[in-house]
C-alpha positions in Angstrom: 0.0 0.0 0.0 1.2 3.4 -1.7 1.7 6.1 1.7 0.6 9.6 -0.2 3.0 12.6 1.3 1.6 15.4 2.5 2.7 19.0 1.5 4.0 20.9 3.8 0.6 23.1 3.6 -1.1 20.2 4.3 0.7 19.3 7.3 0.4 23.0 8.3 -3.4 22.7 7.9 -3.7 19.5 9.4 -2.3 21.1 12.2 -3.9 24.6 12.9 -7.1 22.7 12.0 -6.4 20.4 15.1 -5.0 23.1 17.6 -8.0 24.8 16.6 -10.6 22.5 17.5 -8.9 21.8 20.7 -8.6 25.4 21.6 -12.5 25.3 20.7 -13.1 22.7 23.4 -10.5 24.1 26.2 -12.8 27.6 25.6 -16.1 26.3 26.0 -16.0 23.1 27.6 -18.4 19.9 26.4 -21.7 21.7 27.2 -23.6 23.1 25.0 -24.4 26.4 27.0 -20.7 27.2 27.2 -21.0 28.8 24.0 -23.6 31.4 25.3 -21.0 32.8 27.1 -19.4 34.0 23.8 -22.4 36.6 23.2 -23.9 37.3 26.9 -20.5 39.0 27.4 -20.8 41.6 24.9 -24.3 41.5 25.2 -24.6 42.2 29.3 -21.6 45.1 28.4 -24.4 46.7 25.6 -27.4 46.4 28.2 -25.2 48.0 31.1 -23.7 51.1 28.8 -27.1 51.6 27.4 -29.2 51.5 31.2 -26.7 54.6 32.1 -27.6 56.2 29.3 -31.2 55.8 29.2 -30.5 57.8 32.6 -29.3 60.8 30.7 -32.9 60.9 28.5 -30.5 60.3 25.2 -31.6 58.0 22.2 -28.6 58.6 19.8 -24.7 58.9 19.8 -23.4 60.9 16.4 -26.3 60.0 15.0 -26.7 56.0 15.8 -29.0 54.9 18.4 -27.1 53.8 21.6 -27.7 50.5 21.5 -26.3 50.2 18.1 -23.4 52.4 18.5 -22.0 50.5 21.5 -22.3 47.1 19.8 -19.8 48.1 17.0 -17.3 49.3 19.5 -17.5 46.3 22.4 -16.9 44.0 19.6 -13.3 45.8 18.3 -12.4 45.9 21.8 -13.4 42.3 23.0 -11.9 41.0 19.7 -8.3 42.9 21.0 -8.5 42.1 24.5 -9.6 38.7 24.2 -6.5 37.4 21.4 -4.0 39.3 23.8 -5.1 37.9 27.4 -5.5 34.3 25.4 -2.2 34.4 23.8 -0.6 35.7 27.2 -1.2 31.8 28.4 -1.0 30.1 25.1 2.1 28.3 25.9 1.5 26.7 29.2 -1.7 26.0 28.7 -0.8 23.7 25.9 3.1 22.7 26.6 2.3 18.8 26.4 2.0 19.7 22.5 5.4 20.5 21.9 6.7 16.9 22.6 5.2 16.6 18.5 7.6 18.0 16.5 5.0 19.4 14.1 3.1 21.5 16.4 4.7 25.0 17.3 3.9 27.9 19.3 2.9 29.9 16.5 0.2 27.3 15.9 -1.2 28.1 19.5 -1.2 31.3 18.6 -2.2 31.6 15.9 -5.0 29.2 16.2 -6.3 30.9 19.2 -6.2 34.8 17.5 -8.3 32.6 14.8 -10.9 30.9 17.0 -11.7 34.5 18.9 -11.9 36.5 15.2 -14.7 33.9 14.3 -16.0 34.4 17.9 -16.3 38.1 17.6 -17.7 37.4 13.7 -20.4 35.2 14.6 -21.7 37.5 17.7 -21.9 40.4 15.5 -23.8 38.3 13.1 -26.2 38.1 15.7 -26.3 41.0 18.2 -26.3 43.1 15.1 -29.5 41.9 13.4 -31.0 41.4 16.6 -30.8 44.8 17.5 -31.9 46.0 14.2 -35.2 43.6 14.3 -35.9 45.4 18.0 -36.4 48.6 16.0 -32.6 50.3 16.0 -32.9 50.7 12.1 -29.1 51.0 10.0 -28.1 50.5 6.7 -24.9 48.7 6.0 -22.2 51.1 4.2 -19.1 50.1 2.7 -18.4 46.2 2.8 -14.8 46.1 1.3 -13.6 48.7 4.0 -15.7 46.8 6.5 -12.9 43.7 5.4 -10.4 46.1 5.3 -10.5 47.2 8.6 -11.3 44.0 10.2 -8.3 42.3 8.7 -6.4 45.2 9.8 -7.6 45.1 13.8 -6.6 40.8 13.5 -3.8 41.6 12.5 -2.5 44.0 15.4 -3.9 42.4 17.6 -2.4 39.4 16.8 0.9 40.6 16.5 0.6 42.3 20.2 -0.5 38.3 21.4 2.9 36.8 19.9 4.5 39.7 21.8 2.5 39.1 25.2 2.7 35.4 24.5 6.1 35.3 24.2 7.3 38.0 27.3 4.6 35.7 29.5 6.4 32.7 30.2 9.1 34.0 30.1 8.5 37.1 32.4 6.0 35.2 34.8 5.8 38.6 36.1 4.3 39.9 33.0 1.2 38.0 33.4 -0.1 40.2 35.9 1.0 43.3 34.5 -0.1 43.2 31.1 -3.8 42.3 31.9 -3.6 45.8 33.8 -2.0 47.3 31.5 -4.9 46.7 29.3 -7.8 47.4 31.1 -7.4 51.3 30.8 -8.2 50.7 27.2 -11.8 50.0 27.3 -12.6 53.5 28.3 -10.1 55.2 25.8 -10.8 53.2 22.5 -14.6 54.4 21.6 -16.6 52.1 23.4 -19.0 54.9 24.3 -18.0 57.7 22.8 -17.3 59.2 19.0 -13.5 60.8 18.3 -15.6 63.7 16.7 -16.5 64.3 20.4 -13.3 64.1 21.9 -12.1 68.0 22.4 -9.6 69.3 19.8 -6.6 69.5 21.6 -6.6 66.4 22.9 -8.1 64.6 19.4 -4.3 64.2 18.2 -3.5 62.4 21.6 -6.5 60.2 21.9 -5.6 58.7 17.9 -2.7 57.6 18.8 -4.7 54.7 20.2 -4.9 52.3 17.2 -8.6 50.9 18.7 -9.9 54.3 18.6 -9.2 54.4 14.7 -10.3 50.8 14.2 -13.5 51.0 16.0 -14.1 54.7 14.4 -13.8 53.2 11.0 -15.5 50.1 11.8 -18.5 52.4 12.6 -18.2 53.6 9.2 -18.3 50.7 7.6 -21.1 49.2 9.2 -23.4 52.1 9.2 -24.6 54.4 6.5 -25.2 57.6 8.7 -22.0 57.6 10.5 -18.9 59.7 8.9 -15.5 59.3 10.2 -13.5 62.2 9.6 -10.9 61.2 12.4 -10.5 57.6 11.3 -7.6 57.0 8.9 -7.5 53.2 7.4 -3.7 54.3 6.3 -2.7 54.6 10.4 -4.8 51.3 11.2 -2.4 49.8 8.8 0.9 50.7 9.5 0.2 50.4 13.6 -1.1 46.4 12.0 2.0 45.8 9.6 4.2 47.5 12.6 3.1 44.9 15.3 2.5 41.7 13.2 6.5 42.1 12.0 7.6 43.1 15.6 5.7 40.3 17.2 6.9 38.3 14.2 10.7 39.1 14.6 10.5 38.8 18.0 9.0 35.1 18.2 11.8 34.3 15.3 14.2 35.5 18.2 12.4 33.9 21.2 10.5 31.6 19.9 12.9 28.5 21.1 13.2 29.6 24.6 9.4 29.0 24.9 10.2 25.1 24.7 13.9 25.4 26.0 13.5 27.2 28.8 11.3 28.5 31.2 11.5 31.8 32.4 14.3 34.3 32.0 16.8 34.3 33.9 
């Protein structure tokens, strides 16, 4: 009997594919009602944001209703925060795969960035219709920059997980500093509030933050009646290409120690 060789794209495959559907499992356990959790988080964060401002007698935020409006930017923030803090225990949460010689680190984490892009995909699938058959009418506005942007918020944010995963264990340290680190960023990257509103002297400042442009363009993309004039796809990109070659160079550098080593010393 003939053995077929596989390519080694096929091997690659056959392995992300694998790491993939473990990480699936390790996420949301054998139940069934583990996966809710994927969508009551954003979905509790919508209902809180949107109770405080019902106090305020406010229906609309630049022009999107409330409701709507915080969706779009809980879903670019979750997607960010929830690659880095996985990636920041990637390694030891799956160091009995290293003893195959095919599977790598980069296939931990790359396959867990993967797993919570579709996450955040398919809860926007449904929060967003959802929220538009409960009467918070949009139109859809530009599809291709609605990729564009997406591709370009993965990709930084996947490059910042290679370099948290990477610094984690090997700076045990690091583990409890970089979740803190990131926390501040939920109330500086758009969640509840447009750039447009953000006073001009302290516009330039606040876009320095590469989740405030994402989720300001990803609010133009998604919705007809909302202009950007603060969002620039060209920074989005170059703060992406900047952190997926850094965190790439840096795991071409480290990468080894995550297996040879444990910590630095």
């Amino acid at each position: 009997m003939r053995i077929q060789r596989q390519t080694p794209w096929q091997i690659q495959k056959a392995v992300l594919f694998a790491v993939l559907i473990r990480e699936l499992r390790t996420r949301f356990g054998r139940y069934r009602l583990g996966y809710l959790w994927a969508i009551l988080e954003p979905i509790s964060l919508i209902v809180i944001l949107s109770a405080v401002r019902l106090l305020f007698g406010e229906n609309e935020i630049a022009g999107l209703p409330f409701p709507v409006f915080f969706a779009s930017g809980i879903t670019a923030y979750l997607l960010f925060n929830h690659i880095t803090t996985s990636s920041l225990y990637a390694v030891e949460s799956n160091q009995g795969l290293f003893n195959y010689q095919r599977v790598k680190p980069f296939d931990v984490f790359f396959a867990r960035a993967l797993l919570e892009l579709l996450i955040s995909a398919s809860t926007a699938a449904i929060i967003l219709p959802a929220l538009y058959c409960l009467g918070f009418h949009f139109t859809i506005n530009n599809t291709l920059l609605l990729i564009a942007v997406v591709a370009c918020l993965f990709s930084f944010s996947f490059g910042i997980g290679l370099i948290v995963g990477i610094v984690g264990p090997l700076w045990r340290e690091s583990q409890k500093i970089i979740p803190v680190l990131i926390r501040p960023l939920f109330f500086i990257s758009g969640i509840f509030f447009a750039a447009g509103d953000v006073p001009e002297n302290l516009q330039g400042l606040a876009l320095v933050n590469p989740l405030l442009q994402a989720t300001e363009l990803l609010r133009e993309a998604l919705f007809l009646n909302y202009q950007s004039h603060e969002g620039s796809l060209f920074v989005l990109f170059c703060w992406a290409l900047f952190t997926l070659f850094l965190g790439l160079g840096f795991y071409r550098i480290m990468g080894k120690s995550l297996i040879t080593s444990g910590k630095i010393r």
